[in-house]
Structure formats: C-alpha cells, structure tokens
N, C-alpha and C positions, 0 to 999 in steps of 0.2 A: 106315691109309688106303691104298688101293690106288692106283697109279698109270700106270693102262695106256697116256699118252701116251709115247712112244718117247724118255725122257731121254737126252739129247746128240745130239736130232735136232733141225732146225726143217720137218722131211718134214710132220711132222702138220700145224706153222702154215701152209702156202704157197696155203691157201683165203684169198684176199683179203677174202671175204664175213666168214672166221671173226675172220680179224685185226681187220676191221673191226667187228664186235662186241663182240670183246674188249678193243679201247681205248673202244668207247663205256658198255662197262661200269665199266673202270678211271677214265673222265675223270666221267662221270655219276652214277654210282650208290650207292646202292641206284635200281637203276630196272625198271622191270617188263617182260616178254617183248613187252608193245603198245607203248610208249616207245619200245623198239628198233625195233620193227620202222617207227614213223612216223619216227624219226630218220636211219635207214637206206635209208628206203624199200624196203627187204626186205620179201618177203609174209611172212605168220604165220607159215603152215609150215616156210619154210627157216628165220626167228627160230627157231622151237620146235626139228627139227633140230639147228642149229646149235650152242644152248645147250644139248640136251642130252650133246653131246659134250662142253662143256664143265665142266661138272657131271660127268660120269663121269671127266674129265682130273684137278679137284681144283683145276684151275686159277679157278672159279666157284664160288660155295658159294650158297646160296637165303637170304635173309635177313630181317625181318621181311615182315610186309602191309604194302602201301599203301592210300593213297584207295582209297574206292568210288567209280566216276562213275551209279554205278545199278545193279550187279551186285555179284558176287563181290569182295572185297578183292582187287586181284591179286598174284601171291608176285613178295618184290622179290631184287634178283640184284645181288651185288659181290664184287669180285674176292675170291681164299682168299691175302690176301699171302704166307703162310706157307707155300702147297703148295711150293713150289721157292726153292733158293738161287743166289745169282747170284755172283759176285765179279768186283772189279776191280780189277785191278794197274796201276799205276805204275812205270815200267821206268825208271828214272832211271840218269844217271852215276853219283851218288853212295851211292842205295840203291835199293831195291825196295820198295813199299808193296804189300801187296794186303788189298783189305778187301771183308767179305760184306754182301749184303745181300739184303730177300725181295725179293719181286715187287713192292712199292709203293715201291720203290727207301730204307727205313726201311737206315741203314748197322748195323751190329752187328761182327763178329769183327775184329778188324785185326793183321795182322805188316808190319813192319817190319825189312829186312835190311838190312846197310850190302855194297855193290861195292867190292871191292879198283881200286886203281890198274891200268889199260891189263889188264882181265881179257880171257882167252883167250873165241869164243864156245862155247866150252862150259863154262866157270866160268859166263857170265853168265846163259849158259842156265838150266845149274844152281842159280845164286840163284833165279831168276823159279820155276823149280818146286818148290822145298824151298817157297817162301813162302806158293803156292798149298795144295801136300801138307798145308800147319800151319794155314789157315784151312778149306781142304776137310775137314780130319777133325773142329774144330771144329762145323761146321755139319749135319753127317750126324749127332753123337752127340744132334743134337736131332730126327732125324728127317725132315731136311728135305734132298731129293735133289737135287744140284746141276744146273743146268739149262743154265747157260754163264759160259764166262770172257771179259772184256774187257782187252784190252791197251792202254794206254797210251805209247806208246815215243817216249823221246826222240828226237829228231831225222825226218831223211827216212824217211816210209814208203810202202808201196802197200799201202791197205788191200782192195783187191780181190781183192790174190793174200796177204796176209796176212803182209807181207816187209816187216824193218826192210832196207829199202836202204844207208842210212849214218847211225849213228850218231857223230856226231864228234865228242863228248867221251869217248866210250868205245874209238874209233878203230878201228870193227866196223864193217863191210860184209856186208851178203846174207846175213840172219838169217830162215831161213823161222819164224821168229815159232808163228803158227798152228798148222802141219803139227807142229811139236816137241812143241808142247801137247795138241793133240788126239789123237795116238799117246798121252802117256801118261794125260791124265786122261778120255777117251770122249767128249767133250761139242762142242759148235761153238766154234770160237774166234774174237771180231772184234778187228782190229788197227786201231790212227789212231794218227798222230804225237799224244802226250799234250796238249796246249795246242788242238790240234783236238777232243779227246774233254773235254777241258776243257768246250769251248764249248759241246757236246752236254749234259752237264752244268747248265751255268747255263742252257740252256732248260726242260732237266725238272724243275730243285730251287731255282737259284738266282734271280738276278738278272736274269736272262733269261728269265723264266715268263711266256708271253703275248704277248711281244715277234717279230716276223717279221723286224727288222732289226736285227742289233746285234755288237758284234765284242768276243770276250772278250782281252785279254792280258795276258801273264804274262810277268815283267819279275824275274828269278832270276838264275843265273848265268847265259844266257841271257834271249835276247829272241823271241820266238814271239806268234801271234794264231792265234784261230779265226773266224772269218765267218759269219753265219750273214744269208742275203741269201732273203727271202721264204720264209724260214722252213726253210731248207735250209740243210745246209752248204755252204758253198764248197771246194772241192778243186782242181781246174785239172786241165789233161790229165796233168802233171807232178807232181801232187800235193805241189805249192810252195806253194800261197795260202795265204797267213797270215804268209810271211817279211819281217814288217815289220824284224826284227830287220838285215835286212841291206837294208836301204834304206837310200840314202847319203844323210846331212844336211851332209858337209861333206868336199870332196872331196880336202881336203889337211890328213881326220884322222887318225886313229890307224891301226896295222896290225888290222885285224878277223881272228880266226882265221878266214875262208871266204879268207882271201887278198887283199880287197879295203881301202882307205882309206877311213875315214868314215863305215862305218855304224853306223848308231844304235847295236848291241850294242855298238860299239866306246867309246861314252860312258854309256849307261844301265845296262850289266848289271853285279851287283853287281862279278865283279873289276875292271873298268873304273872304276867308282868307285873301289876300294879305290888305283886306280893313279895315280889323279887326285892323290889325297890324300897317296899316298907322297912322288911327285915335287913337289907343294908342299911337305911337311915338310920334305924334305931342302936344299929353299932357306934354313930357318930361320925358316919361320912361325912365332908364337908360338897352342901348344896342347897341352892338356893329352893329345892322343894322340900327342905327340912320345915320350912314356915308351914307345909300343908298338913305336915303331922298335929302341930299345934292347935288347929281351927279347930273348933266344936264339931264342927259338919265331917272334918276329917276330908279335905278337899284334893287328894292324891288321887286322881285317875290317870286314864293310859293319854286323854287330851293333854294333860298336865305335863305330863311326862315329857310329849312331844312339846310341847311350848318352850318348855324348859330347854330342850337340845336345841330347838332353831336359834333361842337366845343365846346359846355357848356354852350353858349347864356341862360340863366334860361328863359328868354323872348320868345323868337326863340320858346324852347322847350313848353311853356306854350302857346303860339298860338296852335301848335300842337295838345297838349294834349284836349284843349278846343274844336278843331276841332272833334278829336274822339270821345269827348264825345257828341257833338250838333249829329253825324252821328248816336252813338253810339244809340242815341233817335228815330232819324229814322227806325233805323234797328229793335227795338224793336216792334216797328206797325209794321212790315212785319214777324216777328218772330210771333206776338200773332195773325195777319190776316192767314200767309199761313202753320207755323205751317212745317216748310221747314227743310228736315234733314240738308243743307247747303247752307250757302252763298260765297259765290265767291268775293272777292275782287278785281277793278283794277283801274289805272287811276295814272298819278301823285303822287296825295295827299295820296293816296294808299303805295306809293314808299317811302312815311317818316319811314315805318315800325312799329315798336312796340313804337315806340312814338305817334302814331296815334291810333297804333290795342290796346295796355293795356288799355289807357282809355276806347276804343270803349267796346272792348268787356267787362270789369269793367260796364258800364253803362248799357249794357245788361242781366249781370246778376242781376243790380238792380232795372233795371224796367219791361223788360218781365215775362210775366206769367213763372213760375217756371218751369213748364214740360216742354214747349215749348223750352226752354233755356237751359233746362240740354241736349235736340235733337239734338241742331241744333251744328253745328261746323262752324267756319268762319275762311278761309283759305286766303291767298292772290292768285292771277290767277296766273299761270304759263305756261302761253303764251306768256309774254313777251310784248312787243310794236308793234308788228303785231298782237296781238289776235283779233281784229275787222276786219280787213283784211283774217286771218283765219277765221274766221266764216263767210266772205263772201264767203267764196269757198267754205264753206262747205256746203253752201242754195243748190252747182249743186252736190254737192254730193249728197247730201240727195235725188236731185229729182231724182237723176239715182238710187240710191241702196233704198230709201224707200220715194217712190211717195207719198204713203197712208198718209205719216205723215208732207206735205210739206201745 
C-alpha cells in the first residue's frame, strides 16, 4: 500500500476541517460521506474532497454499504487502524517502557529497559532510544510506517518546547526530550510529564471515557495527578498543575524530597510508607516483617508490606490503612478544589486495594464538603502497568484526530 502522506510530518493534518473529519470518522463510524457532511456541517464537496485525501493517505479505508434512505446504498468509511504505528514511551527513574500501537490506539509491541542509578543525560537518553529503535523495528517488519512518538517523562516538563526541565529522581535538568528524538527517528515528538499523559490516557481508553471532569492519580514512588477540567487538560502557566504530591497535609511532617515538611508524597508514596513501617519496627512492634529488617538485602518494600496484610500481618495491614487515610486527606483538597465527578486511581500503593481504598475513600467522606463527595466516584485505573506509556501514544493521537485540544 502506498503511503504519500509526508510520515513524521503533521504538515498534511493542520486542515482543521480534515482533522475534524477524521475524528468524526474514528468516533462514529463505519458512516457515510452525508453523515459527515450533516454532522460537520461541511458542504458535500469539501466531505467528498476531503475524504478523498484520506483514502489516498491509507489513513480511511471504504467499508461496507449502508441504508438506503431511497437511493443508492451509500459506501461507508472507518478508519484503516493499521496504516500507521504509533508508540509511547514511559521515561521513568527506574526504567523505560515504550510500547506500539495502531491508529485505534489497540497496544501490541512492548520493551522494557531498566535506568542505572543517577545515569548521565546521555545514558538516559540513550535507554529512551535503544527502547524506541527495538519496538520501531518490530512494527515496520509488519509493514506498518511509524507516524509519531509519545513521551511520557517523569517529573517537571514543558511540553510546548518538548523539554524535560527537571527530572528529580533521575537528578537531570534540561533534556530537549523531543529535538533528540526527532534527529534520530524522523517523525514529530510530543512530550508531558508521564501522570499528565497518563490522564490523557484514561480519557481515550480508560476510566475517563466520556467524562469532561475528572483528575487521574498516581501514587508510586512518587505522588503526581493529571486534571482534565471540561474536557481539557489542565497545565498552568508553569506547567505545575497536578502537584498534589507536594501539597502540605501536615506541616510539622516529614522532610519531602522538594525540600519542604509535610507533603502528602511525604506519607503516601510507596518509600514513605516503607519508612513509616521501618521506624515502627524498630520500636519492637510485633510482625512478621520484623524478619525483613534482619536480611542483609534489608527486604522491606511496600510488595512486602502488602503480602504481609493479605496474610493477616494486623501491622502490614494498618500501615496500609493509615496510608489511605493520610491520601484519603489529600484527595479531599482536590474533591472540595475541583469539585471533579472522578478520580482515577494508580501506582503501586494503589494495587493494595481495598485495604488502601476503604479507608481512603472512609476519610473522604469525612472530610470533604458533602456535595462534592456524594459526586465524585474513585475508581482504581484500568490500564494496568503500561497506562503511562499509553498515554504517551495517545499525546500522537490526539494531535492527528484532535489538534485543537493538544
């Protein structure tokens, strides 16, 4: 199949009319050249035009007939998922995910690299592209031309100029992201702080399908949120919003690595727990994760933790519980700030389940304003362990099917 749209361009989408088309095809269809054009209120001719551009692109394929209304059956039109591959990497501290997927956002090819400790940026650079280079050649041996890459990157970004600003568990500043990508693989690159592309995410696939107000977060070794407020993201001039992780609950808590006392990362993110629990152990609690202090390796993580509560550990389980409810306070300032019909849960500490979610959501009903809290619903993500990754492919979807909103 020939492909004479200009791959690693988005030159050819920047016709609004076309874009708009395009998602009406992708959200609607199999639908007919009149459908478009009454739902569009585009006249015939540009529909006709239009689509035939797309159809010559590969990006539209003709698909069965429809109804008659009294004529001709007319020829129906739905997207070709398969003319173009997308992928979306996850720039994490601890690895790099990047995984493909077609145009109907269907995920397929995935790598997986693990980041060395405090890596220089050009190690980390160089994970993010080995990872890309091993799903990109994956995806072409099946014929299918890559179209664009999505970045997901820890921490502060600007995703305009397409620059990790500061990464602060990696301890990297002013990583043109983008501009490194795009030299070597041809294609457009979009960048978001990952827990932001996240959120983008849970509107196109997950949890947030359909929904205009609703705030995803992700609760890992870190604490992060994405906003998504009438159907938009939220970003701020600073490209901050979403740092619930660093909003204070308690102002004479713990030292937070941003430097400040108190904030929530400082008691919900999994080593935060992990820290909780040491310094109880070490008073002489009675628990069977007293044995993990003992190991050379020092084997107490936040898996541990949960292991321990599913087996009955009362300890185990009451770090847990304490944890939901320190979060449970958080979520409350964003329930009485944005007033949000749902929040999205993920991350880890997320994965204890209803030993984590009964308190949380228990502590919500007894501190958020009433209305606001009988609204909103808090669901876990069901994305799974690539949802950051998906949501980085969905930054190139978005700019091909709805530019106006990237």
């Amino acid at each position: 199949m020939s492909h004479p749209i200009q791959t690693g361009s988005f030159q050819w989408m920047k016709s609004i009319n076309k874009s708009a088309i395009l998602n009406i095809i992708r959200l609607q269809g199999p639908i007919s050249r009149s459908e478009i054009a009454k739902v569009t209120r585009l006249t015939s001719p540009t529909v006709t035009n239009i689509v035939a551009e797309l159809l010559q692109s590969g990006l539209v394929v003709e698909s069965d007939r429809g109804e008659s209304t009294g004529g001709r059956k007319p020829i129906l039109l739905k997207i070709n998922g398969s003319a173009f591959g997308v992928i979306g990497v996850y720039a994490g501290a601890k690895k790099v995910r990047a995984l493909a997927a077609d145009l109907e956002g269907r995920a397929g090819e995935e790598v997986v690299l693990p980041v060395p400790p405090r890596p220089t940026k050009e190690q980390f650079v160089s994970i993010v592209q080995k990872a890309v280079h091993q799903v990109k050649e994956q995806i072409q041996k099946k014929g299918h031309p890559l179209l664009g890459i999505g970045v997901g990157m820890h921490g502060l970004v600007d995703p305009e100029q397409g620059i990790s600003i500061y990464a602060p568990n990696l301890y990297l500043r002013d990583i043109p992201i983008a501009s490194l990508l795009e030299e070597v693989f041809k294609v457009p690159v979009e960048v978001e702080n990952d827990v932001r592309a996240l959120a983008i995410g849970e509107s196109w696939f997950g949890q947030g399908q359909g929904i205009d107000d609703f705030i995803s977060v992700h609760v890992g070794t870190g604490v992060g949120a994405g906003i998504i407020a009438e159907g938009r993201l939220v970003h701020g001039p600073s490209f901050t919003a979403g740092e619930v992780g660093h909003t204070t609950i308690d102002a004479r808590g713990p030292l937070c690595n941003c430097g400040n006392h108190g904030c929530l990362e400082a008691f919900v993110a999994a080593p935060a727990m992990v820290r909780r629990a040491r310094e109880q152990l070490q008073t002489g609690v009675s628990s069977s994760l007293s044995d993990k202090l003992q190991d050379t390796a020092d084997s107490l993580t936040g898996e541990a933790i949960f292991q321990a509560a599913r087996a009955g550990d009362t300890f185990a389980a009451e770090i847990l519980a304490e944890t939901g409810r320190y979060l449970g306070i958080g979520l409350s300032n964003l329930v009485n700030l944005f007033n949000p019909r749902k929040i999205i849960l993920s991350g880890g500490v997320i994965a204890a389940g209803p030993l984590v979610l009964d308190p949380l959501k228990q502590t919500i009903r007894e501190r958020a304003l009433s209305i606001p809290a009988g609204d909103v619903s808090i669901v876990p993500s069901t994305l799974g362990r690539s949802g950051r990754a998906i949501g980085a492919y969905t930054l190139v979807l978005q700019k091909l099917f709805q530019p106006q909103m990237s």
